[in-house]
ROSEGU-896045 format. One record per residue: residue in one letter; x negated, y, z of N, C-alpha, C, O in turn. Coordinates in steps of 0.05 Angstrom, whole numbers, plus 5000, padded with zeros to 4 digits. Layout:
<rs>
aXYZXYZXYZXYZ/...
</rs>
This chain:
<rs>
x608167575138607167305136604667275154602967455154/x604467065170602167055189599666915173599766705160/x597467075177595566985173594366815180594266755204/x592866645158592466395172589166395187587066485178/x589466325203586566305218584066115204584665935189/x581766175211579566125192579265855193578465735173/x579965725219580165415225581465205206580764975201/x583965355195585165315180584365285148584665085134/x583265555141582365605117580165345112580165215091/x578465285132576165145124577064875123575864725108/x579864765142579864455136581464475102580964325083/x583464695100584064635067581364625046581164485026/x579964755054577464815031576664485031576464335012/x576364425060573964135067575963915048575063745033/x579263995053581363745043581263805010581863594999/x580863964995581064044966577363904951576763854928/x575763894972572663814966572663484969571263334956/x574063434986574163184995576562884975576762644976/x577863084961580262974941578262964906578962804888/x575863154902574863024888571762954882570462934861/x570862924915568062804923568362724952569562834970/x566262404952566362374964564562234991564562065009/x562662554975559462534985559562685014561062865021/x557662565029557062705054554362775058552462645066/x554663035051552263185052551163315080552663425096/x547963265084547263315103546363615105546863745125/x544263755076543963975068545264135051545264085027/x546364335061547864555037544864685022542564645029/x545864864999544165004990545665214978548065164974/x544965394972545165684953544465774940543565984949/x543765734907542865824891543066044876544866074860/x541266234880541166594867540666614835540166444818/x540966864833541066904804538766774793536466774802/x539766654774537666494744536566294757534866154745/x537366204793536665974792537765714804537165554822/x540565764779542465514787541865214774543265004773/x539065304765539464994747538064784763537364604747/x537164724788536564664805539064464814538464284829/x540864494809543164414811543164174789543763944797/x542664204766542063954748540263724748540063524734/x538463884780536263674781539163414805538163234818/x541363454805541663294823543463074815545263114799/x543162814827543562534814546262434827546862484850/x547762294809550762204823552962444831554662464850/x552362604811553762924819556762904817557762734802/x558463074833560663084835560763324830559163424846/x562263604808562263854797564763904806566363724801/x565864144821567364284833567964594816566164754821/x569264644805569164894799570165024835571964914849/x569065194841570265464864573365514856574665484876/x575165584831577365604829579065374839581565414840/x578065144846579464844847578764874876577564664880/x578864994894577764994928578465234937577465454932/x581265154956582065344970580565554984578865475000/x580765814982579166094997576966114987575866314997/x575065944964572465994966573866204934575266174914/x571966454950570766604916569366544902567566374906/x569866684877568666614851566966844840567867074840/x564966784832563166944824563567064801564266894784/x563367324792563467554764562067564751562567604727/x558467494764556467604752553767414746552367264760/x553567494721551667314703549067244715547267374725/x549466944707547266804722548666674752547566544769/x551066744751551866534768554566344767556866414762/x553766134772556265884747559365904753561465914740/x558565894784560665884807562365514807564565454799/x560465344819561565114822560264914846557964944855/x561564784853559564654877558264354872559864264855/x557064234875555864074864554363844882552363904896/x555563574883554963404912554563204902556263084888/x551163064910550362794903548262854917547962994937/x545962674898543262544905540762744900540262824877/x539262824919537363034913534862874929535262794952/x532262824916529962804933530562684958529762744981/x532762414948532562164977534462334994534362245017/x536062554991537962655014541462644997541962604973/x542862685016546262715010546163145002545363305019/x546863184985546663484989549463644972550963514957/x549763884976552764044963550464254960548864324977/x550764354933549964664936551664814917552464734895/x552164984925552965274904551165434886549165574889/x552965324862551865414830552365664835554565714827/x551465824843552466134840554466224858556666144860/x553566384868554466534900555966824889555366924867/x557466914903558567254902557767464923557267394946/x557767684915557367794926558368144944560268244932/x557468284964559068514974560568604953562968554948/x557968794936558468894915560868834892561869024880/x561768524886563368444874566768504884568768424874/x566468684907569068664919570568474939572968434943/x567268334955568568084969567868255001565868405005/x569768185019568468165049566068095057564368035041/x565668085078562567945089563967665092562967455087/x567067715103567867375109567267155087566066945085/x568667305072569267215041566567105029566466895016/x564367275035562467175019561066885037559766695027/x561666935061560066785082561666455088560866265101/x564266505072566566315078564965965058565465735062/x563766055043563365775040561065555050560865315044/x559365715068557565655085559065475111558465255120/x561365655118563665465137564165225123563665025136/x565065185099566164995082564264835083564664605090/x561464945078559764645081559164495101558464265098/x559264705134558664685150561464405154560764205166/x563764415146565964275153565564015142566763835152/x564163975124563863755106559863595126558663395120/x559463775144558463635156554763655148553363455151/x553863845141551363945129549864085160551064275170/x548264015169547064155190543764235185542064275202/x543364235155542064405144542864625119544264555100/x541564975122542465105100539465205079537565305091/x539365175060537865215039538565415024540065345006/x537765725023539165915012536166075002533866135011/x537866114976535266284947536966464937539466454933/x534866684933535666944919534367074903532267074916/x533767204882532267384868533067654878535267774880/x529667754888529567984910527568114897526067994882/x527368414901525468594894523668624917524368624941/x520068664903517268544920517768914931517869104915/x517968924957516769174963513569204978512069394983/x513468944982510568904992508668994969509368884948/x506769154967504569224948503068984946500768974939/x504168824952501068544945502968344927501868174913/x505568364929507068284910506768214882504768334874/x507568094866507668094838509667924821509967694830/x510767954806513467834796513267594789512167534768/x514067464802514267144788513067034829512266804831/x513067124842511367064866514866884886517366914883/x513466744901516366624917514866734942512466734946/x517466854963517166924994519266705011521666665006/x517666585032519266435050520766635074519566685095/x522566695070523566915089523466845121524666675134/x521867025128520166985162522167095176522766995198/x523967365162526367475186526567685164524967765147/x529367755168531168005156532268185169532968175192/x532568395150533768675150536668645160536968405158/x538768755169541768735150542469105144543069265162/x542269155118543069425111544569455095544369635079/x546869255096549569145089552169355104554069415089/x552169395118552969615141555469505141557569645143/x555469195139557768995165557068745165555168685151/x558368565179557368275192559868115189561968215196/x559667815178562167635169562767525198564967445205/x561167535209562867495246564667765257566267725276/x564467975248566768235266569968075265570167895247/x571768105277573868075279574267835301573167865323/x576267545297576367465324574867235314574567175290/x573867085335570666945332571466605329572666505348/x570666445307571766195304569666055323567365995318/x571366025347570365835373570165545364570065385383/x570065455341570165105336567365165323565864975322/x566265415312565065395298562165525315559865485307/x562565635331559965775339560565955363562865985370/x558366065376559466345394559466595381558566685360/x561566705413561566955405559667135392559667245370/x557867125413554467295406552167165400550067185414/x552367055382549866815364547367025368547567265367/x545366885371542167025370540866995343540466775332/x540167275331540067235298537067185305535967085286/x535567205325533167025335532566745323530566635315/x534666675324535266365307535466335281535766115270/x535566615269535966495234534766455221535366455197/x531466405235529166275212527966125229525766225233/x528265925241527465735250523865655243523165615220/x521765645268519565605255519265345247517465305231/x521065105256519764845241520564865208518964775191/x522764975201523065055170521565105164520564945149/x519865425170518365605156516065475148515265505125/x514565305169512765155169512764885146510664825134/x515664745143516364545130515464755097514164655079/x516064935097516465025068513565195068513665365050/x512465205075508865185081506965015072504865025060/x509264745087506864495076507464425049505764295037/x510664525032510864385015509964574990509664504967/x509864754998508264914980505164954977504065054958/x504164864998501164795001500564544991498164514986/x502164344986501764074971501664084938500163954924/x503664264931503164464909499764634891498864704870/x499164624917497364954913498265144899497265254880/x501565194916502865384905502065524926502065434949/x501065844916501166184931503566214934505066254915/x504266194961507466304972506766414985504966375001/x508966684982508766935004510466915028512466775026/x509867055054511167025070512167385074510867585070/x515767345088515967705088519167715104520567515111/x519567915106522168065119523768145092523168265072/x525468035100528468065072529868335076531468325094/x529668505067531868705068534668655041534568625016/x537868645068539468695054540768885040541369045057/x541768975015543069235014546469085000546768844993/x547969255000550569164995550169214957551769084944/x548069404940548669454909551369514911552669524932/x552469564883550669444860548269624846546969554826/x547969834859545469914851542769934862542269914886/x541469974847538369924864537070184880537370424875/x535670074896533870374913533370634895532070644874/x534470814907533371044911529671064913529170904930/x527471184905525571234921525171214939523971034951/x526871544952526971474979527171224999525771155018/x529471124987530670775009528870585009528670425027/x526970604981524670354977522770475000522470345020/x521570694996519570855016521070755053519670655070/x522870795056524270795076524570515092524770505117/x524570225068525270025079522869885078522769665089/x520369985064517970005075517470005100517069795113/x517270295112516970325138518170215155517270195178/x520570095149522869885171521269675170520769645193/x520069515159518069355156519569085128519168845125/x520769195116520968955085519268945072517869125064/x519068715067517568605046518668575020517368645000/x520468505018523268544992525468525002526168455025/x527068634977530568714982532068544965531168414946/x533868554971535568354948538768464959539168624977/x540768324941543368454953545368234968547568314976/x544767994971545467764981544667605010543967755028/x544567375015542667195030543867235064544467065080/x543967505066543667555102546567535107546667465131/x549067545097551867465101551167135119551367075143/x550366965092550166685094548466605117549266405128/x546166715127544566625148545866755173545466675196/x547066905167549066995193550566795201550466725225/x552266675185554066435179552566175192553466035209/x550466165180549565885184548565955208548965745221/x547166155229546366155254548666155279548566075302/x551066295261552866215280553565925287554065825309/x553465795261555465475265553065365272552965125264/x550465445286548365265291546065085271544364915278/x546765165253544765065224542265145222541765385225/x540464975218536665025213536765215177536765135154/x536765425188536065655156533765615148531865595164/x533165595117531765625097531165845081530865745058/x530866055081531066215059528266245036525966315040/x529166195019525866244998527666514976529966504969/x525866714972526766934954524266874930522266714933/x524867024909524166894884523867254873525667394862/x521167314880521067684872520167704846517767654840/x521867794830523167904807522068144792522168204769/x520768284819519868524801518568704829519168684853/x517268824819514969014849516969284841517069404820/x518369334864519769604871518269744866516169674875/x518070014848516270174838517170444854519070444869/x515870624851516070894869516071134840515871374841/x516170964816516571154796519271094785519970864780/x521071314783522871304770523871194741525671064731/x521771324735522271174701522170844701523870754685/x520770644714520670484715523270304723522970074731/x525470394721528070194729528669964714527969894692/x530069834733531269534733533169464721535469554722/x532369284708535269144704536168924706534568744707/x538968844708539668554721539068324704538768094711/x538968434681537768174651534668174662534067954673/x532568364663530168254670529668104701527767964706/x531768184720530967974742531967704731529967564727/x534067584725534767384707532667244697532067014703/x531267414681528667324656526067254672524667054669/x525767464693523767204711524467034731522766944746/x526566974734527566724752527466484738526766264747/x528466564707527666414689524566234684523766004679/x523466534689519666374678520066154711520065904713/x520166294724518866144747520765934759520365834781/x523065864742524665654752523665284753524565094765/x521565314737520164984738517964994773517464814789/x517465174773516265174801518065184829517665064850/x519865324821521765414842523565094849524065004872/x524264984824525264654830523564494842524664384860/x520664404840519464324843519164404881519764244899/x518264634884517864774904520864604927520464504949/x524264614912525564614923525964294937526664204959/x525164184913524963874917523563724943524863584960/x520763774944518763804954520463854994520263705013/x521764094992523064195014524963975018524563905041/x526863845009528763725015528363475019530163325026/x526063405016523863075017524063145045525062985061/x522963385054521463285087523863425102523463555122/x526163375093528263475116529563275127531263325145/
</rs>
């Protein structure tokens, strides 16, 4: 059976989104663990479950809804994803990166993407938001390898481009209107599902991270290829510790995305006003 080409995959996705909404969104978004309710802040909503939309995966893991969600946000047209999947879950880099195309098809030439990430910066502290300045990928593959969707982007995209300074700056001012303390830092990816070693925390230190998380860098790959202004805000969860005994767990990153989700909407809002 011949495989169908990605060109393909994305107008069924765009034709299955488009049969039951019939919003045209200018900004996509991506919402990370414990902070999909951001999604409720939005008005005139159209709810998608991911199973009802050809090729897009569906998420396993708690704290994420898995549905797409298209109306009225802070005076803009917007789609975001209640909950994203991930390596770890058993998905490709395509796979995970494939619904970033989907929005891109529906016509979004902005991406807004959040994650709950571990602070390896020592000035860190849990409950703190980082506007991601530039990333790691220690994912050890890329949703562009194979043959390259020419409608959508080039061959050799410059990941130079995947944090754009008028963003970084935009999400500067709107957090300074706040007198919200936002951190600024380097994202390191890892594929999980488990967390650093010592060693790897010590290690991705010296590579220069500021936090890790297991998501985010698929999607900004995605969105720098098809030419999209990236956003990334991480939402740090917990200060990577260098003591063993001190381990993680996926219910307490959850539990502070939680505390800090009235800021993090606010914060998000604020961003989508001046786009």
């Amino acid at each position: 059976m011949k495989m169908k080409k990605m060109s393909e995959k994305r107008e069924e996705a765009f034709q299955d989104i488009r049969e039951k909404s019939q919003v045209e969104p200018d900004i996509g978004m991506i919402l990370g663990s414990g902070l999909g309710d951001l999604s409720q802040e939005i008005e005139n909503a159209d709810i998608i479950d991911y199973d009802h939309i050809s090729h897009f995966p569906t998420s396993t893991v708690e704290g994420h809804s898995g549905e797409l969600v298209l109306g009225d946000l802070a005076g803009s047209k917007v789609v975001a994803m209640n909950g994203r999947v991930h390596i770890y879950e058993g998905y490709s880099m395509k796979e995970v990166a494939f619904p970033v195309w989907a929005m891109y098809e529906l016509g979004i030439e902005k991406l807004l993407i959040t994650n709950a990430a571990g602070g390896l910066n020592y000035s860190f502290k849990p409950g703190d938001l980082m506007i991601v300045t530039d990333h790691l990928n220690f994912m050890g593959g890329n949703p562009l390898i194979g043959r390259n969707d020419d409608e959508v982007g080039p061959r050799f995209p410059a990941m130079t481009e995947a944090h754009p300074q008028d963003m970084i700056d935009l999400a500067r001012e709107a957090a300074s209107e706040m007198d919200l303390r936002i951190m600024e830092g380097v994202y390191a990816a890892i594929t999980g599902p488990v967390y650093e070693t010592t060693a790897m925390s010590k290690f991705q230190r010296t590579a220069g991270a500021d936090a890790v998380g297991m998501s985010t860098v698929p999607e900004l790959i995605a969105g720098t290829h098809a030419g999209l202004d990236n956003l990334a805000i991480s939402c740090i969860t917990d200060k990577v510790r260098d003591n063993p005994e001190d381990a993680l767990t996926h219910e307490e990153v959850v539990e502070v995305a939680q505390k800090v989700k009235p800021v993090f909407i606010d914060l998000m809002k604020r961003i989508v006003e001046r786009l």
